[in-house]
Structure formats: structure tokens, C-alpha cells
C-alpha positions in Angstrom: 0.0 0.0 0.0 3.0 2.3 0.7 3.9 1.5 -2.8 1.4 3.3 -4.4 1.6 6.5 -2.1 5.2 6.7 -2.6 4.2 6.8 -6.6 1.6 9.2 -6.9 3.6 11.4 -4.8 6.5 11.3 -7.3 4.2 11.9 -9.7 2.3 14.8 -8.3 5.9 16.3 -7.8 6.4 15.6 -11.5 3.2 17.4 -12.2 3.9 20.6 -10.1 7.6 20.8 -11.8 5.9 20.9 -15.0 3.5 23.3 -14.4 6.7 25.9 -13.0 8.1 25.6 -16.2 5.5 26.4 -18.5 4.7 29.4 -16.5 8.1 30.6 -16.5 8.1 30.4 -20.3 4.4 32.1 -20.4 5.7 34.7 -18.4 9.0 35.5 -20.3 6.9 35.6 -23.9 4.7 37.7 -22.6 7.2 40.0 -21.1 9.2 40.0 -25.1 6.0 40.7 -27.0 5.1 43.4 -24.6 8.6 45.0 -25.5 9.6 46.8 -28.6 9.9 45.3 -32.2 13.7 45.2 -33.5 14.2 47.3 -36.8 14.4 45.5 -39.7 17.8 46.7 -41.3 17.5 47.7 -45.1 18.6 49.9 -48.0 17.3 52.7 -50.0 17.4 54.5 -52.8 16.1 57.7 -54.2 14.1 57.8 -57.7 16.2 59.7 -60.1 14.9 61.0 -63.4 16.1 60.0 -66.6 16.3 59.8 -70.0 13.6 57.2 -70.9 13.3 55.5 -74.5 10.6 53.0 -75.8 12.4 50.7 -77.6 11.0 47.7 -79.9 13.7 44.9 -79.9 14.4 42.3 -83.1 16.1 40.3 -85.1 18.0 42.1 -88.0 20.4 41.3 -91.0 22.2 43.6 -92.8 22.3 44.1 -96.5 25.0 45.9 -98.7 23.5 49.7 -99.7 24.5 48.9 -103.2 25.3 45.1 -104.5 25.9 43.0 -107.8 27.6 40.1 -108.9 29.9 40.5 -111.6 29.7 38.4 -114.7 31.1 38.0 -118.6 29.2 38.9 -121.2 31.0 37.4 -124.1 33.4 34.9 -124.0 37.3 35.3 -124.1 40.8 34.7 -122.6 41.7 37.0 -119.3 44.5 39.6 -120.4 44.0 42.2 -117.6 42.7 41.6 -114.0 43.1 44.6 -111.5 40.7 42.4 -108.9 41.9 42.9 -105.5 39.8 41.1 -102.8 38.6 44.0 -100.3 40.0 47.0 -101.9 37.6 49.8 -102.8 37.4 50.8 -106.4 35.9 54.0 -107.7 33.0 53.7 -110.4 34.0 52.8 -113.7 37.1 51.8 -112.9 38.5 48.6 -115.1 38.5 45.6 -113.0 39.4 43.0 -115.7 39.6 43.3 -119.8 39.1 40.2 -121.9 40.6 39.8 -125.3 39.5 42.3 -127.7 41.2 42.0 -130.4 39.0 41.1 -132.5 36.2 43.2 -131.7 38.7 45.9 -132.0 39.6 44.7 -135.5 35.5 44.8 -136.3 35.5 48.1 -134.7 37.9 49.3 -136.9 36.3 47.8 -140.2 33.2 49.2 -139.5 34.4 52.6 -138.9 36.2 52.7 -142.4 33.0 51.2 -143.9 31.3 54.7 -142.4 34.0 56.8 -143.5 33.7 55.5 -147.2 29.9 55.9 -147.3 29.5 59.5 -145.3 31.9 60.6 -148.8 29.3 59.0 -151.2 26.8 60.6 -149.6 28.3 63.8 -149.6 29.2 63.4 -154.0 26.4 62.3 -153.9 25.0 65.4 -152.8 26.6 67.4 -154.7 25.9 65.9 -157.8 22.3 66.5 -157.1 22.7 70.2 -156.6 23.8 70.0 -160.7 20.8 67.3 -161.2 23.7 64.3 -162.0 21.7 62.0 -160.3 18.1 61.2 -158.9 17.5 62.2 -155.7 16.8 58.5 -154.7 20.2 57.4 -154.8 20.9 60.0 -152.6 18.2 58.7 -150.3 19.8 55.5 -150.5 23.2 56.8 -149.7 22.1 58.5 -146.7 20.5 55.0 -145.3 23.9 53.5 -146.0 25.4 56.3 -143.6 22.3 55.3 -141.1 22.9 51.6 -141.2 26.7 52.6 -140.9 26.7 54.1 -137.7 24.5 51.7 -136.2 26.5 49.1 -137.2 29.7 51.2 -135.2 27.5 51.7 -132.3 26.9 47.9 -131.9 30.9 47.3 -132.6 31.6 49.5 -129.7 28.9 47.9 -127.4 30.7 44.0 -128.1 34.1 46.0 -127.9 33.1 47.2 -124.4 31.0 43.7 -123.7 35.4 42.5 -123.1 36.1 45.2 -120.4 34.5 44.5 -116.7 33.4 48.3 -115.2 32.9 49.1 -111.6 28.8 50.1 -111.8 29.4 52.0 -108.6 31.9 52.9 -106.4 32.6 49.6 -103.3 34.4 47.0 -102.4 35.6 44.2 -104.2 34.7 40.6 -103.0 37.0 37.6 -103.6 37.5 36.2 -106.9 39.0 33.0 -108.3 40.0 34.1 -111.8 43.2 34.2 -112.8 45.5 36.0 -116.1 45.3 33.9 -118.9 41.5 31.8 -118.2 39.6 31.2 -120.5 35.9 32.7 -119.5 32.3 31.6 -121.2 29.5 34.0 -120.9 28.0 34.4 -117.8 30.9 33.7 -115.5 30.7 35.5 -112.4 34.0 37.1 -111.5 33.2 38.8 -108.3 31.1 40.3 -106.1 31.0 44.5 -106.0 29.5 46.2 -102.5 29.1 49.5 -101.4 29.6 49.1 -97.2 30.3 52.6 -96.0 26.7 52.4 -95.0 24.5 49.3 -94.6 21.0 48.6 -94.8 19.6 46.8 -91.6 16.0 44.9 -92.3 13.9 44.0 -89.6 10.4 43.8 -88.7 8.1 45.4 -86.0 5.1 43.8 -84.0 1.9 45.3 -85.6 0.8 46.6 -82.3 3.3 49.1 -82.6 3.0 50.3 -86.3 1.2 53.5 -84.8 4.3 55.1 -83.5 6.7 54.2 -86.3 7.8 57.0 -88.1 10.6 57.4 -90.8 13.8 59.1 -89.0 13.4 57.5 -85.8 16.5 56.1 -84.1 17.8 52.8 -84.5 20.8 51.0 -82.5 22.2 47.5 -83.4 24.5 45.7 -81.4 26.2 42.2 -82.7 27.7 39.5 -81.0 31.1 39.6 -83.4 31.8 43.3 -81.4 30.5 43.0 -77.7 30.1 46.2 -76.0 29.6 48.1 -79.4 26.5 49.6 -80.5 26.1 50.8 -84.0 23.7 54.1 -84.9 21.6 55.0 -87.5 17.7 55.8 -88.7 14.8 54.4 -90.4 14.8 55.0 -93.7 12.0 53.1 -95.4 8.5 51.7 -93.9 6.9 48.6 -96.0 3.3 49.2 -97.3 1.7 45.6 -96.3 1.3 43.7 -93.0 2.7 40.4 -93.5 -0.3 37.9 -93.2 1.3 35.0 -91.3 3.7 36.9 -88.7 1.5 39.8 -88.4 4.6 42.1 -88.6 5.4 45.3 -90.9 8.7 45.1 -92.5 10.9 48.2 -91.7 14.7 49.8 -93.4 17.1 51.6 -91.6 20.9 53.1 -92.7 23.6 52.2 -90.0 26.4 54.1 -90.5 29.7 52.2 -91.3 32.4 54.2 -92.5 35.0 51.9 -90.7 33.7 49.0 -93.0 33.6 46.7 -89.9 30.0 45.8 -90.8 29.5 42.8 -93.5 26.8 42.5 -96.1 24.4 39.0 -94.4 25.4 39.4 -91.0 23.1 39.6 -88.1 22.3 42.0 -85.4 19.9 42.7 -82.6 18.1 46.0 -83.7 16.6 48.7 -81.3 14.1 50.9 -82.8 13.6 54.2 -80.8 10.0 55.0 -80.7 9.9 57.8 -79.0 12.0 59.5 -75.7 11.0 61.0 -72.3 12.0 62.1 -68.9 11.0 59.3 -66.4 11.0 58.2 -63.1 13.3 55.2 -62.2 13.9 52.9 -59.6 16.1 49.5 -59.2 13.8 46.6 -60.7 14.5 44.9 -57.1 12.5 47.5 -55.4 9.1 46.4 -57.4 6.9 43.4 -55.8 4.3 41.7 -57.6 1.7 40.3 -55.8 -1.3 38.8 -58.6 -2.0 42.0 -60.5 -1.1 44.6 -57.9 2.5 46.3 -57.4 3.8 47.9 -55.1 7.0 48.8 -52.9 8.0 50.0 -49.5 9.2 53.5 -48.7 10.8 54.6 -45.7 8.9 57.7 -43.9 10.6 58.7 -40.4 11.9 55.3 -39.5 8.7 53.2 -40.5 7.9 50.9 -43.9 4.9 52.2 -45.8 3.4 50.2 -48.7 2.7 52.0 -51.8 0.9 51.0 -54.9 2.7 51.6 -58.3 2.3 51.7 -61.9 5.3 50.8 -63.8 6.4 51.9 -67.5 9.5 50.8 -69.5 12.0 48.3 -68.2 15.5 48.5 -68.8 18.5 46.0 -67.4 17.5 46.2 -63.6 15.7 48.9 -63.7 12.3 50.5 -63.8 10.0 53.1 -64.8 7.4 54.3 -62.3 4.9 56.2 -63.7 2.4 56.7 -61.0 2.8 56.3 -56.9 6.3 57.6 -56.3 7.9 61.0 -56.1 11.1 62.3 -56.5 12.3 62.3 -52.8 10.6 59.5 -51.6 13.2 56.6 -50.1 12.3 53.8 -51.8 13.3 50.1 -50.1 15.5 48.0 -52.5 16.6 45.1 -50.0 14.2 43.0 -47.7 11.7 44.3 -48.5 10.1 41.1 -48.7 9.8 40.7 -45.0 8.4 43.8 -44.8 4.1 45.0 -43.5 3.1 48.6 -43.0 4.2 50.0 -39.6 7.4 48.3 -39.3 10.2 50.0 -38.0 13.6 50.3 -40.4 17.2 50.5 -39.8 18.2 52.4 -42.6 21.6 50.9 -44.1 24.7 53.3 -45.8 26.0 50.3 -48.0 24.6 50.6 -51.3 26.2 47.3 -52.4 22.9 45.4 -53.2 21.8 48.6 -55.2 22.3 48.3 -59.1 24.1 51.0 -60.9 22.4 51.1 -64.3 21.9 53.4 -66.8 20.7 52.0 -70.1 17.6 52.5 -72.5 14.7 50.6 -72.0 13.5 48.0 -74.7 10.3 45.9 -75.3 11.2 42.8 -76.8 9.3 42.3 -80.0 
């Protein structure tokens, strides 16, 4: 019987020593939540106005201003080549002469042909002033003169059919010909562009065919030159919506007077279309919560939420367009952890702040 005293008093004291505990803890929770709420360290930035452009982004190739593939007209043996793979050439300038001997020698007979029949015609003439002869054999004479220089006109034209001309003032391709080949008709020779400035084709989104205008900017960048950008404007606008892509095919001129730039390559284009002064924050500082955004400012020590509309986007950063002004200190680290009320400890490092100036795009 003493048995089962001695156990429920062991466990009684069990029970009791519990109980101390848990009030204990009680007590020292309530006396932490009745204290004050630790800061939540962050940092902040000021909204800074900038230059903003609406960009549309795409795909690009560029296209020699002026291009042509040089070919033979008549058939011959090489006897001159001045083709020198990437030197520029001015127009008209020779760039190979096939043998023309023989068209020279036609040339030459035809020309004495012509000779001989202007000085019939001209007796001839005179011997109708005196009525020595009809005036149809004069008539005839002067269609031999006709037929004559006709027939020189068309010796020239094979003569210079032997002679390859520059059409245009560029850059001569590569070329596989050599002094001495023989060349049919129709060989191509070489290629002939004109690269101080390119033509860079693209296409924009129909949805923003209302705010392209000819002259507006256009930057291109291209893997072959990180870091680079290359300027020009839109030159030419086409006058159908393609069907399937839903997309208006658009021309601009990039400058390219160091003739870095080569006629097929591809670029990523950036069509200005148009420029503002704007209101922007670090990208970091916007959350999205289903359709609403919003970010914290700091306003004497405490977190406020405030609702925003945003604009353009550029590489980590933002346009605000509505809910922010310019001194407002906006939070751009922790913000996460953050509700109305809470008290901040405001941070000097500005390491986790981006320092980015750049244009912003839409991606097409």
C-alpha cells in the first residue's frame, strides 16, 4: 500500500515541476512581446529621373546599300585583272579586260565602212545640186550612212562587252580568276559592294505600327563586337502587314564608315520609338503580388506600402509612372519581409543597389 503512495507522490511532484516551467516560459513571452519590435535593417534609394526611350527589340540582317555580282558577257581569254579582294574601287574603274582583239579589229572595219559611205553621200550630194543623179540614190546613200553608224554603235557595245566596269563605287569581293583563263559568258567574277553604309532589315510587332515613323533612331549591337552599338535611322517603312507573322517590314541606314560591318550578318536591332524624362527605380525594389505592385518607402523610421504603376524596363531597372515621387526613399533590400508599420534601420552600403543606366527595350 505504501507502494502506491510513494508513486503518486513522485508523480504529483512531477506534475507541479511541469506546471513551474510552463509558466516561467508564459511569463518570459509575454514579457518580449510586450517590449519593442527590432528594426528591420535595409537599404534605400532615391528615384532619379532620366532619360527614358521605348524601344522595340528584333532580329536584324544587314544588307549591302548597293550590291551586284559581276559576270562575262561574251566569252574570251583574261588579259587584264586589277581584282583585289577587299579594296575599294571607284566607279567605272576597269577591273578585268578580256581579249578584244577582234572586236577591235571589227571596230575598226566598220568605222572605215562609215567613212567610205558619209563621202558617197556627200558626192552624192553634190551631184544633185547640178541634177547628175536622182534624188533616190541620194536617199539610198544616206540610209547606208544610217545603217553605218548603227553598225559602229553595236561594234563598240561587243568591244566594251570585253572590259569589266565598276557600276558603282565599293568594295571588291573575292574572286578565283586568274590572267590567262579562259571565261564563257555568264561567269561571275566577283562580287562589288558598297559598305560605307549598310542597310539593316527588320520587322516590328503590328501593335506598334502606330508610332513608327521614318527618321526614328535605331541602335544595333552584334555578338562579333560586344560592347559596341552601331547608330543610325529608319529609312524606309513597307506598305503591307505580312499575313502570317503579323509584322510590318521596316529599313534603316547604319552608318559604317570603318567597313567593320559585313553585307548577311546579323544584329539585334533597337528601334527608338519615342524619348521622355521618367522616373526610375532599381527593378529589385518592385513586388508583384497577382495583379497589384507595389514597394516600400521609408517615412521617419517606418515601412509604408505603396501601390505603383510601372512603365519601361530597362536592365535592372524601372519606370514608375504613378505612386512615387522624387524624394521619396524607396526600399531596395528586404523588402520582402516587410508590412506597413514596421520600424527600419536604414543601411549606408549601397552594395545590393544596381548602378544602371541603359535604354529601355520591349522585346518584339
Amino acid at each position: 500500500m505504501w507502494k502506491q503512495w510513494l508513486i503518486a507522490v513522485v508523480l504529483v511532484a512531477v506534475v507541479a515541476a511541469g506546471a513551474g516551467i510552463y509558466l516561467n516560459l508564459e511569463s518570459g513571452d509575454s514579457g518580449q512581446s510586450g517590449g519593442e519590435a527590432q528594426a528591420s535593417a535595409v537599404n534605400v534609394v532615391t528615384p532619379e529621373r532620366q532619360r527614358v526611350r521605348d524601344t522595340v527589340g528584333a532580329v536584324a540582317n544587314l544588307r549591302a546599300l548597293n550590291s551586284v555580282e559581276l559576270t562575262t558577257e561574251v566569252s574570251g581569254r583574261v588579259m587584264e585583272l586589277n581584282l583585289q579582294p577587299g579594296t575599294a574601287v571607284a566607279q567605272g574603274a576597269v577591273l578585268l579586260r578580256l581579249d578584244d582583239r577582234q572586236a577591235r579589229a571589227d571596230l575598226a572595219v566598220i568605222e572605215a565602212q562609215l567613212a567610205d559611205a558619209r563621202r558617197q553621200y556627200e558626192r552624192a550630194q553634190r551631184l544633185r545640186a547640178n541634177n547628175s543623179i536622182s534624188q533616190s540614190q541620194v536617199d539610198e546613200l544616206r540610209t547606208a550612212v544610217d545603217v553605218a553608224i548603227a553598225q559602229r554603235e553595236a561594234a563598240r557595245v561587243r568591244l566594251q562587252n570585253h572590259w569589266i566596269e565598276a557600276p558603282f563605287a565599293g568594295v571588291v569581293g573575292l574572286s578565283d580568276i586568274s590572267v590567262g583563263a579562259f571565261l564563257q559568258a555568264g561567269t561571275t567574277i566577283t562580287t562589288l559592294d558598297t559598305n560605307d553604309r549598310m542597310e539593316l532589315n527588320f520587322a516590328v510587332p503590328e501593335r506598334f505600327i502606330g508610332q513608327v515613323r521614318i527618321g526614328q533612331r535605331v541602335r544595333a549591337t552584334s555578338p562579333a563586337f560586344p560592347g559596341e552599338t552601331f547608330e543610325g535611322e529608319l529609312i524606309e517603312l513597307a506598305t503591307r502587314i505580312n499575313e502570317l507573322s503579323r509584322t510590318l517590314s521596316v529599313r534603316a541606314l547604319i552608318d559604317n564608315s570603318e567597313g567593320r560591318l559585313r553585307p548577311g550578318q546579323f544584329m539585334s536591332a533597337s528601334l527608338t520609338l519615342q524619348e521622355r524624362e521618367g522616373l526610375v527605380i532599381p527593378e529589385q525594389a518592385v513586388m508583384i503580388r497577382g495583379d497589384q505592385k507595389y514597394v516600400f518607402v521609408a517615412e521617419d523610421g517606418v515601412a509604408r506600402r505603396v501601390s505603383v504603376r510601372t512603365g519601361s524596363r530597362m536592365p535592372g531597372l524601372v519606370e514608375v509612372v504613378d505612386g512615387l515621387e522624387a524624394g521619396d526613399q524607396v526600399v531596395v533590400t528586404g523588402q520582402d519581409r516587410l508590412s506597413t508599420g514596421d520600424r527600419l534601420r536604414l543601411l549606408e552600403s549601397d552594395l545590393a543597389i544596381p548602378d544602371n543606366r541603359f535604354i529601355s527595350s520591349r522585346e518584339s
